[in-house]
MDTraj code that builds the backbone (N, CA, C; nanometers):
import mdtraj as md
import numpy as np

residues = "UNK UNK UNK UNK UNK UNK UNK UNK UNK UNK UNK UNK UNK UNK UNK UNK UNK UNK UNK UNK UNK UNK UNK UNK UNK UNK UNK UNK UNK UNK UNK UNK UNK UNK UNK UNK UNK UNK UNK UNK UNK UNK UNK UNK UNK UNK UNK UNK UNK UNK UNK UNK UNK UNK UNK UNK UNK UNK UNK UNK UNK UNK UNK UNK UNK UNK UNK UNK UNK UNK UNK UNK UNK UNK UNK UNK UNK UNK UNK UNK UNK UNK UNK UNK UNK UNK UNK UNK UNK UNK UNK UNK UNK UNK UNK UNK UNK UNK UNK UNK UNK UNK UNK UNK UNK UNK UNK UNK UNK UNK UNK UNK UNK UNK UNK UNK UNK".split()
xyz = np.array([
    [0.0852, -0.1181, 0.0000],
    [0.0000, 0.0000, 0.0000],
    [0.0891, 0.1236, 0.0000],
    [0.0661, 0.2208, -0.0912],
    [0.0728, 0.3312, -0.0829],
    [0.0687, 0.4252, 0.0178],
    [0.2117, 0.5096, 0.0031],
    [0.2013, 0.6183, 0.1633],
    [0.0436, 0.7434, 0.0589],
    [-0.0108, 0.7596, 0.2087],
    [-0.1131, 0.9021, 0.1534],
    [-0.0474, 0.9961, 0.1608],
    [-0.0548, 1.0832, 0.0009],
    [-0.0245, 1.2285, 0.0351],
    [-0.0708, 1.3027, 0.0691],
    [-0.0124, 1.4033, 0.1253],
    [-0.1120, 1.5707, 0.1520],
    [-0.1174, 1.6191, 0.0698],
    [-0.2291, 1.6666, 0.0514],
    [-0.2482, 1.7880, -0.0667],
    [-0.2843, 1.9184, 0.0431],
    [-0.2037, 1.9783, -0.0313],
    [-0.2226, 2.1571, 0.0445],
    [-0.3446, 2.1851, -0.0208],
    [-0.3731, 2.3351, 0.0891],
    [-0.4895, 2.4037, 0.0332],
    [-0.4974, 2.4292, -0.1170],
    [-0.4359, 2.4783, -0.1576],
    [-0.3796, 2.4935, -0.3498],
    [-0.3738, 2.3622, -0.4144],
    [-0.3541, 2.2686, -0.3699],
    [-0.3637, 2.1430, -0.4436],
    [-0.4482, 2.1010, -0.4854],
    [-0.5101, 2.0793, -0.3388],
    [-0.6797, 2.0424, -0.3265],
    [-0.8058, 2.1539, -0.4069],
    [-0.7589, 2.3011, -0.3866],
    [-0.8377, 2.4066, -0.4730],
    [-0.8437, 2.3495, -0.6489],
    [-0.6803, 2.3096, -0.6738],
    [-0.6817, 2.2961, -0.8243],
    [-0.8254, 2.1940, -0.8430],
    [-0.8387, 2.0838, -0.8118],
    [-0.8737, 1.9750, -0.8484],
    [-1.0058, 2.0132, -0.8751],
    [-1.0537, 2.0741, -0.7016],
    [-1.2006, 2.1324, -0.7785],
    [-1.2372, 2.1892, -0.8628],
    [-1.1801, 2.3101, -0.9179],
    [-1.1542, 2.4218, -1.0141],
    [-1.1466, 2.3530, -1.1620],
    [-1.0749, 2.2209, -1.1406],
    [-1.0838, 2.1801, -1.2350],
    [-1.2394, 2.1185, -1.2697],
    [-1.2812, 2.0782, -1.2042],
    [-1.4013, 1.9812, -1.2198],
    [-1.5008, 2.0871, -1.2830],
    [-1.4777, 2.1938, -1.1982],
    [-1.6280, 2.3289, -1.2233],
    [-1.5962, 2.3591, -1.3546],
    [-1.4238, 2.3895, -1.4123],
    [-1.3709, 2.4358, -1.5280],
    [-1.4377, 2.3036, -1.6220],
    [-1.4671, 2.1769, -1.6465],
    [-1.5573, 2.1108, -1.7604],
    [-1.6898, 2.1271, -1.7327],
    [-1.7334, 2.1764, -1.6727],
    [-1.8914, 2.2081, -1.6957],
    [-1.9132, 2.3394, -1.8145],
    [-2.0224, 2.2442, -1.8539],
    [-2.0707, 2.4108, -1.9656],
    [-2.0793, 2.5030, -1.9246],
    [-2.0730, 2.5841, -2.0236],
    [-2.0708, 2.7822, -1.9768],
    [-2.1867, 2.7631, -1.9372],
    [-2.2604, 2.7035, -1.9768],
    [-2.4266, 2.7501, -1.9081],
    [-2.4384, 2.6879, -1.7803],
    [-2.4189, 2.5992, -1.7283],
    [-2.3628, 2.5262, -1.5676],
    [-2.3040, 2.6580, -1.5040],
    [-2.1956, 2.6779, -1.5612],
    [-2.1064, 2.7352, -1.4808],
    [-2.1648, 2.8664, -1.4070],
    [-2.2457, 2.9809, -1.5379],
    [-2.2616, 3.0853, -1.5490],
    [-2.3749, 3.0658, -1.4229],
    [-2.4991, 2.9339, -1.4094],
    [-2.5915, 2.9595, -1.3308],
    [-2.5435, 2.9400, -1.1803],
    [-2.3796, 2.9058, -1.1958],
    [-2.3233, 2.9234, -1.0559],
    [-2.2376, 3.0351, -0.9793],
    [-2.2436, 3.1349, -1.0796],
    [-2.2259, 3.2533, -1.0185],
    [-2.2359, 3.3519, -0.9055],
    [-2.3637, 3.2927, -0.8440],
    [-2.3823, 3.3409, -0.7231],
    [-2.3869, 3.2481, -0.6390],
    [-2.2929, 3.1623, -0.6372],
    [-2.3012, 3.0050, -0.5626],
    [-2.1714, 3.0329, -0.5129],
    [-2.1175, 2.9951, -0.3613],
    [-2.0087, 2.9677, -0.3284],
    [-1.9363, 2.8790, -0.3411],
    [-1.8398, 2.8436, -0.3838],
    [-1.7616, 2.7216, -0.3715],
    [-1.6482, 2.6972, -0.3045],
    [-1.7159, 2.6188, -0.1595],
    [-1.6253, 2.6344, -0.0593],
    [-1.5722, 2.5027, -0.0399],
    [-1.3993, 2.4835, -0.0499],
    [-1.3335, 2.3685, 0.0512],
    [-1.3458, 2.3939, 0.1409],
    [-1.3809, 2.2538, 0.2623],
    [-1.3751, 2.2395, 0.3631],
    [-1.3190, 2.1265, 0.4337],
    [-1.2830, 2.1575, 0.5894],
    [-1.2353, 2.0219, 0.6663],
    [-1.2747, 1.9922, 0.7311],
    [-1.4228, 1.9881, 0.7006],
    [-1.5372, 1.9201, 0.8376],
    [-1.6085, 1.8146, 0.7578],
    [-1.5489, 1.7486, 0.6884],
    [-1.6315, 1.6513, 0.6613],
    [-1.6185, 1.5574, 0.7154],
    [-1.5407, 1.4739, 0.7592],
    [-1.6030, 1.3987, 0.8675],
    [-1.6889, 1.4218, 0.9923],
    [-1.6840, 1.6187, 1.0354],
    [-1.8411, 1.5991, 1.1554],
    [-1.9579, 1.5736, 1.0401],
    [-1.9603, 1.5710, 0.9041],
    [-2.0931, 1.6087, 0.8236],
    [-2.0818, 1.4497, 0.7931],
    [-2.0014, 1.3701, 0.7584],
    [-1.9839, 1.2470, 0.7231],
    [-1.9791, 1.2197, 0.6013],
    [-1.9922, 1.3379, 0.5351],
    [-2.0006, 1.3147, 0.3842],
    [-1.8899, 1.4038, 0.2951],
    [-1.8460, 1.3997, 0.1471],
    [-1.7678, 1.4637, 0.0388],
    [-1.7979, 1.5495, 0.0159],
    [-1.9078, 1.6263, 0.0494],
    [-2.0099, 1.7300, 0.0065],
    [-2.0707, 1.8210, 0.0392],
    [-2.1368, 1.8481, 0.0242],
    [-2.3030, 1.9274, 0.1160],
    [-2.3267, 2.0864, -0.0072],
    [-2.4958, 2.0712, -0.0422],
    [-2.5108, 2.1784, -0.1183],
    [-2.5958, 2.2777, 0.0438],
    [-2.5838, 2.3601, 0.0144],
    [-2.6204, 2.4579, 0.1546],
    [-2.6930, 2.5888, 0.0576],
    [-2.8309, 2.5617, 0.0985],
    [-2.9404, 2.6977, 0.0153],
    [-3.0384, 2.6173, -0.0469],
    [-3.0884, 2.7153, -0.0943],
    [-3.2065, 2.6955, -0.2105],
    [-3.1216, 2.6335, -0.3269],
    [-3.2649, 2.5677, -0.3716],
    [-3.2300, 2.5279, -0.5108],
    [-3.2305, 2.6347, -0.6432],
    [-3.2018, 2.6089, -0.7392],
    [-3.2306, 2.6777, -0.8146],
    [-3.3645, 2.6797, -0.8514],
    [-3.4248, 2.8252, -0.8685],
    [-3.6026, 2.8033, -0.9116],
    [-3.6324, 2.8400, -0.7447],
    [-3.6042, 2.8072, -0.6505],
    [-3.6668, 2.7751, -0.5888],
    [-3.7099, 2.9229, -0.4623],
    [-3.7406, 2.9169, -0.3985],
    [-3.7956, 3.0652, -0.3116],
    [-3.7711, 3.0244, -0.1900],
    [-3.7578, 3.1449, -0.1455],
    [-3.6853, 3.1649, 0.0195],
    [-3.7957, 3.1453, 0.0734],
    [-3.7882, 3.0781, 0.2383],
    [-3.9332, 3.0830, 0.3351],
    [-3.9529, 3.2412, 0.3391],
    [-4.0803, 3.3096, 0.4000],
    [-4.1005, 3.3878, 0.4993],
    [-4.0652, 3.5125, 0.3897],
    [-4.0314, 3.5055, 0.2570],
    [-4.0133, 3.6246, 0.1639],
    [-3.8891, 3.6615, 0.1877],
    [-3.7815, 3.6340, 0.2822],
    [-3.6505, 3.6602, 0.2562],
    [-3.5655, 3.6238, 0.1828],
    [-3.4436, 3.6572, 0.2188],
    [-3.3176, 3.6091, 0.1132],
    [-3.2663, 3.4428, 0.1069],
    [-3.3265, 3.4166, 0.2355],
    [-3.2639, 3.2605, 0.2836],
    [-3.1563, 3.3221, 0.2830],
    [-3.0663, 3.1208, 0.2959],
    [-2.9200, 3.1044, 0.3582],
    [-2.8767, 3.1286, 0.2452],
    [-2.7133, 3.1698, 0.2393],
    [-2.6127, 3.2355, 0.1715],
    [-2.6339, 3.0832, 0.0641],
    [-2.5768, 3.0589, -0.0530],
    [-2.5841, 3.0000, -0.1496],
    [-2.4510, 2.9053, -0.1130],
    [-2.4328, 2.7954, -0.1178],
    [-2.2970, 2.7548, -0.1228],
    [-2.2465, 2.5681, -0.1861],
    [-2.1794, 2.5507, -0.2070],
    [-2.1434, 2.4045, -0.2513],
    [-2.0294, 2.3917, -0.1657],
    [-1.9985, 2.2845, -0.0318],
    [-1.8981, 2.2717, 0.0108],
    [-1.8011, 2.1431, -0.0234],
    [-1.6419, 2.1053, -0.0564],
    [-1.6318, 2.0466, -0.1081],
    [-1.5454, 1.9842, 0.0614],
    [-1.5631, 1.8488, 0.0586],
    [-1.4483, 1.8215, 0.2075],
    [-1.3368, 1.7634, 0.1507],
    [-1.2208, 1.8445, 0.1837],
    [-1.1029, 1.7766, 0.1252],
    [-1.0590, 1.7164, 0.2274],
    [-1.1017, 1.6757, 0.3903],
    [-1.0578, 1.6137, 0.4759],
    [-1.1104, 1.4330, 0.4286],
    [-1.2198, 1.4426, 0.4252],
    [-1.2687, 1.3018, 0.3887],
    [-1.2168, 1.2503, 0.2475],
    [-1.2348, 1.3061, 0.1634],
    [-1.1910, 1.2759, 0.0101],
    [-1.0700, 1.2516, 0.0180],
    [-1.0081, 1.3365, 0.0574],
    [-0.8115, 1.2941, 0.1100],
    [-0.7910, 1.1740, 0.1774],
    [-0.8697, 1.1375, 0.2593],
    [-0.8543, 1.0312, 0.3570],
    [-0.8678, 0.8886, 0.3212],
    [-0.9869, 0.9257, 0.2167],
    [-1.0092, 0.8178, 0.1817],
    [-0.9970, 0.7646, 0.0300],
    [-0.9407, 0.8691, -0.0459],
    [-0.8819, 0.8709, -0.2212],
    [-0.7344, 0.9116, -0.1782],
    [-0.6927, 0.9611, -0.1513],
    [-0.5546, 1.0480, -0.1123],
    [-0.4416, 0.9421, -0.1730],
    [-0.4411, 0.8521, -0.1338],
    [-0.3583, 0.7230, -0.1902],
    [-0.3443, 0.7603, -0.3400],
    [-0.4314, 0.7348, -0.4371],
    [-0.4482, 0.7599, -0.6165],
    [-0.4495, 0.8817, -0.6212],
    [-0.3830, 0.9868, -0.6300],
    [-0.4555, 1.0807, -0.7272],
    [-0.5135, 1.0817, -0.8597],
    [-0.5253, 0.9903, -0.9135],
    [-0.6082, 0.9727, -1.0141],
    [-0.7385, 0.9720, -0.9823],
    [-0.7766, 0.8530, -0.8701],
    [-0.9244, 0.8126, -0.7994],
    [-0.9457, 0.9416, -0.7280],
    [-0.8689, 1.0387, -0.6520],
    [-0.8882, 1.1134, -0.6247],
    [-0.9608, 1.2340, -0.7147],
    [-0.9245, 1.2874, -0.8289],
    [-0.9556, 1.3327, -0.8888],
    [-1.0911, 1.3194, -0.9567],
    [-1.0577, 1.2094, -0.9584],
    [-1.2279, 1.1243, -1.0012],
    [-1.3255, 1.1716, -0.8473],
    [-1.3261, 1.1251, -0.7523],
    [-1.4308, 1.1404, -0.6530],
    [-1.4174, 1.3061, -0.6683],
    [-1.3317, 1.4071, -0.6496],
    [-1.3851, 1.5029, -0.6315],
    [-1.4570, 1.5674, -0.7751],
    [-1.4641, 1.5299, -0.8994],
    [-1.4769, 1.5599, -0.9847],
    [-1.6921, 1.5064, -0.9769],
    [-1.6885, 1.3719, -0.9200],
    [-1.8168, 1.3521, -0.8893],
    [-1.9021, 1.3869, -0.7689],
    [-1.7857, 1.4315, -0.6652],
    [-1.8489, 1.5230, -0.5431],
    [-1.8980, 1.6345, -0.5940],
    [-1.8090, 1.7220, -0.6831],
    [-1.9114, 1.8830, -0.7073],
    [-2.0338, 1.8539, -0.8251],
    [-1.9452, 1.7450, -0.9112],
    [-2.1026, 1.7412, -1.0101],
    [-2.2314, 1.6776, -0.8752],
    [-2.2240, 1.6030, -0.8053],
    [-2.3249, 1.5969, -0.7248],
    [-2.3882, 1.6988, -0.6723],
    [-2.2650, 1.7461, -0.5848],
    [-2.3602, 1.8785, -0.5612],
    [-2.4151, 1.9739, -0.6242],
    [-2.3440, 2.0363, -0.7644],
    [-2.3841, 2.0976, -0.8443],
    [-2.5756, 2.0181, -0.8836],
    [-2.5737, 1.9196, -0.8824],
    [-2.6733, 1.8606, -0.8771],
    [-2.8033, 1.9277, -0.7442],
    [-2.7624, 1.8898, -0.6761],
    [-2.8789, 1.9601, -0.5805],
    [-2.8842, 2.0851, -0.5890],
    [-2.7801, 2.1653, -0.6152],
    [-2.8225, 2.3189, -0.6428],
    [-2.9239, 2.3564, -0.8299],
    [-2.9408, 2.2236, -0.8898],
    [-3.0370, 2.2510, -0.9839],
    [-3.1313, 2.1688, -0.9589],
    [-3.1827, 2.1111, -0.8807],
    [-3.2785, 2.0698, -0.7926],
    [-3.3125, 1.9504, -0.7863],
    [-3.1894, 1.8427, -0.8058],
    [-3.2398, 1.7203, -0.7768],
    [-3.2250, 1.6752, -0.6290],
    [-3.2760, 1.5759, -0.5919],
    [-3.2679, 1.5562, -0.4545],
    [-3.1788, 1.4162, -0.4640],
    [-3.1441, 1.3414, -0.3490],
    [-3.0727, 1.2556, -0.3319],
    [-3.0802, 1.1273, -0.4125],
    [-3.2061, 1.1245, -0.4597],
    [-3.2672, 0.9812, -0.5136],
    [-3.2352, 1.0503, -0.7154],
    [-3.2135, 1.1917, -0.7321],
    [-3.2196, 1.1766, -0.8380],
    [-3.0805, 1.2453, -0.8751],
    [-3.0172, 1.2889, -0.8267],
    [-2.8692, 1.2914, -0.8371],
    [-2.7723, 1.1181, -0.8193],
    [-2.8778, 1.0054, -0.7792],
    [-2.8243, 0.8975, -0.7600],
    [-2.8497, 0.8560, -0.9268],
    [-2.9366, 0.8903, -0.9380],
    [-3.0015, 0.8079, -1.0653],
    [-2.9302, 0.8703, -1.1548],
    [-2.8887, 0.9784, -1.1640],
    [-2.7644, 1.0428, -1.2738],
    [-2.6248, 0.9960, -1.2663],
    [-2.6025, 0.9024, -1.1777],
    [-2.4906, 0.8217, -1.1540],
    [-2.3901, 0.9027, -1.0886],
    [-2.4446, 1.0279, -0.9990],
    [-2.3472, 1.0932, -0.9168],
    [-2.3581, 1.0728, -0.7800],
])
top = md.Topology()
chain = top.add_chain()
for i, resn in enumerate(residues, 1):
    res = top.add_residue(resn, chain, resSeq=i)
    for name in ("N", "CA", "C"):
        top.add_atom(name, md.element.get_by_symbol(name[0]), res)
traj = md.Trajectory(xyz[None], top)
């Protein structure tokens, strides 16, 4: 077995950047007001992921703004557990943001599964 590497903050940024960089201009453009945040709490969340807000289309409770817009990516879990390949690595985070990118155009868990993300 393979020693795991670290990937620095910049390492780990490329990979995502890359993933968002093959989505269509039209993907991309409707993520403009979307955050795209690394994070290192994914193991308290337990998951690669988490979309945080409304969907797209969709309306705030109570007539406000709702929560801030965001896609979080965990480079603690994904590292931990791809970190070995960067190849496989690249791959899971490449299907972590298309997932989430997924719930921010409004599929839910059962249909972001069914898109094979």
């Amino acid at each position: 077995m393979s020693k795991r590497k670290r990937y620095s903050e910049e390492e780990f940024e490329a990979l995502v950047r890359s993933a968002l960089d093959d989505l269509p201009d039209e993907f991309q453009r409707a993520l403009d007001d979307v955050a795209i945040v690394v994070s290192d709490r994914g193991a308290e969340e337990h998951a690669y992921g988490m979309h945080v807000g409304m969907r797209l289309g969709g309306s705030a409770y109570f007539g406000g703004g709702g929560p801030p817009e965001e896609i979080l990516i965990f480079r603690d879990t994904l590292v931990r557990d791809f970190g070995d390949d960067p190849k496989r690595l690249r791959e899971k985070v490449k299907q972590t943001v298309l997932h989430e990118v997924g719930h921010h155009f409004g599929f839910d868990e059962t249909g972001v599964r069914k898109l094979g993300l």
